[in-house]
N, C-alpha and C positions, 0 to 999 in steps of 0.2 A: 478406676482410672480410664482414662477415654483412650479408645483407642487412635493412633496418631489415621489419617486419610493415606489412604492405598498411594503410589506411586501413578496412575491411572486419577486417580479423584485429585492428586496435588497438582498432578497439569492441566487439568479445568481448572481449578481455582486462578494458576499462576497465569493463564490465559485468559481470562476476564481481561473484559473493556476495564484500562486504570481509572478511569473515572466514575463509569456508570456501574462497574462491579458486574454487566452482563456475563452469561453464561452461556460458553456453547461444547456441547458436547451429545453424547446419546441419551435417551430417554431414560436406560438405566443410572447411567453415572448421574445426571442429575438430582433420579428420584432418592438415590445413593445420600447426594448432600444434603437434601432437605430432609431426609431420617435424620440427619446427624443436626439438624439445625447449623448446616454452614450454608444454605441456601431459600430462597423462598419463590416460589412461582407466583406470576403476578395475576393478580383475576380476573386483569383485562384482558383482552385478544391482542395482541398474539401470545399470550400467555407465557413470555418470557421468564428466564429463572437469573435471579441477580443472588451475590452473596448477601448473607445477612453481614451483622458486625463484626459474629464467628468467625466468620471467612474471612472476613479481610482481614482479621489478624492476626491467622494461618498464613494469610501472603504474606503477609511482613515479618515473617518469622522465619528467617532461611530455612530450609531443611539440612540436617546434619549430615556434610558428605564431606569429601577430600577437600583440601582446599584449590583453588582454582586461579588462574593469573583473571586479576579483574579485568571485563572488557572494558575499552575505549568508550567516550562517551560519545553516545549517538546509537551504539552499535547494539543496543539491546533494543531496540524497536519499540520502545515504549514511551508514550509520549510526556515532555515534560516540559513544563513549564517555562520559561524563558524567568528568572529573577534579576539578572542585571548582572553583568561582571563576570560573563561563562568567554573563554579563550576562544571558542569555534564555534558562535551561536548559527545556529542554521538560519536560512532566508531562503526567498524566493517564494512564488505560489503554491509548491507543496506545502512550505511553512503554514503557510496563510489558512490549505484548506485542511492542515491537522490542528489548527489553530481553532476554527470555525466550524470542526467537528467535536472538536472536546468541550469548547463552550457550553454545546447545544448538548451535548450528553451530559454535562452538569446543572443546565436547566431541564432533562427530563428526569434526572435523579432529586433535584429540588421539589419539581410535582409528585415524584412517586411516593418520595418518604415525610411531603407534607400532610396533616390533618385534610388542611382544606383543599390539597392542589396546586399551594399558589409556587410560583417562580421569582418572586422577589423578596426572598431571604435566602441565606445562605443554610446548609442542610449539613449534618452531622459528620459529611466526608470533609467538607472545608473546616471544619472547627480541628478536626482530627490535622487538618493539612493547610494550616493557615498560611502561608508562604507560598507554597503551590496552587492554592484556592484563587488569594490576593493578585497573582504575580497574571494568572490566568483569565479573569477578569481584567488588568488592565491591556495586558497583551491581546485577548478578542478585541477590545475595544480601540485598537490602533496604536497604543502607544508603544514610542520605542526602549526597550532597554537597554542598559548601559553596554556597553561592550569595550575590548582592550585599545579600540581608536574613537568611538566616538562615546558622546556624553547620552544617558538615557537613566532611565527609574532604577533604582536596585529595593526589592524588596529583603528586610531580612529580620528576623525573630527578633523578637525584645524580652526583658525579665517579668515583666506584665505577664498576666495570663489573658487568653485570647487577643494577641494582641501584635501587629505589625508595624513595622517601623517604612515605610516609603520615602527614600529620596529622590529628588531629583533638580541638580546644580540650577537648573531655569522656573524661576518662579513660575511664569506660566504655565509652563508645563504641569510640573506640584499640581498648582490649584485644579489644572485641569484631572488630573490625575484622582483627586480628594472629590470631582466632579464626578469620576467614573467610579469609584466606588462607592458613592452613595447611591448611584445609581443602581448598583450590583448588591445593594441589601448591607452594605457595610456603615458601620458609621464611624462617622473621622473627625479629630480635631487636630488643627495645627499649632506646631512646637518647635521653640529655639534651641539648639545646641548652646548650653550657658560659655563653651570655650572656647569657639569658633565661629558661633553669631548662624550659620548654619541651619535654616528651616526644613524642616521635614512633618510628615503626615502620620498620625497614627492612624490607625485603623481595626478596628475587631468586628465581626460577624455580630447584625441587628439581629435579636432575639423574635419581635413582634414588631 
């Protein structure tokens, strides 16, 4: 049986970049995780160490302790998504440039764990997080999400495998929307609600 990661090596993990899976810690605790294959150093310079698939689902796995009043949302510092229909969506320029940092960390995570390099497919953490992936890609790309006063996209899972549902009340917007994730490696076709006449966007992560 494996043994479970030190208390020490569980808060490397749990502090990994949530996108890009980077790593920061000391030489030993890292060389620590890649014995264990929860980590791997990259062989470019700066020789960075990100989790493998191990690791990240070590993080997604609570650790077994007392239970705890859940924090408020916003309040764990970890960046998320924007999907449409959150009570107290953040704004402003900080928004914008944790916006336009996570982007860019899941197009260096797209080159890192593609064959070729390329950046115009979606990469094994977005299939894992199709709603977060989706929601993130439209959100870099400007668009607004719904919220509790105005009308915007709401992304959300369907019974489909790899497979998201996008609405959004203004046609335009839609297609624009169906625009930005083709763009983003997704591929999408449009569908009526057969009971409310209701158009929205499917969407699933492009293979090749």
């Amino acid at each position: 049986m494996t043994r479970p990661p030190t208390a020490a090596q569980r808060h490397v993990i749990e502090t990994a970049d949530p996108v890009t899976g980077r790593l920061r810690g000391t030489q030993a605790q890292l060389a620590a995780l890649v014995r264990r294959g929860l980590a791997f150093r990259h062989p470019r310079p700066p020789h960075d160490h990100f989790l493998t698939p191990a690791g990240h689902r070590v993080r997604e796995v609570p650790e077994p302790v007392a239970p705890a009043p859940a924090p408020a949302a916003g309040d764990s510092g970890v960046f998320t998504a924007r999907i449409g229909g959150e009570e107290s969506p953040a704004s402003g320029p900080a928004r914008l440039r944790e916006v336009h940092s996570a982007w860019q960390g899941l197009l260096e995570l797209r080159r890192m764990t593609s064959p070729d390099g390329a950046t115009d497919r979606p990469c094994g953490w977005e299939r894992a997080h199709l709603v977060q992936a989706a929601a993130l890609a439209l959100e870099a790309a400007g668009h607004r999400p719904a919220s509790q006063e105005s009308a915007g996209y709401q992304v959300r899972a369907t019974p489909q495998p790899e497979a998201v549902a996008v609405r959004e009340p203004d046609p335009e917007e839609l297609r624009a929307c169906a625009v930005t994730l083709e763009r983003a490696g997704w591929q999408v076709s449009a569908h009526t609600e057969p009971r409310t006449g209701a158009r929205y966007v499917l969407a699933s992560p492009r293979r090749a």
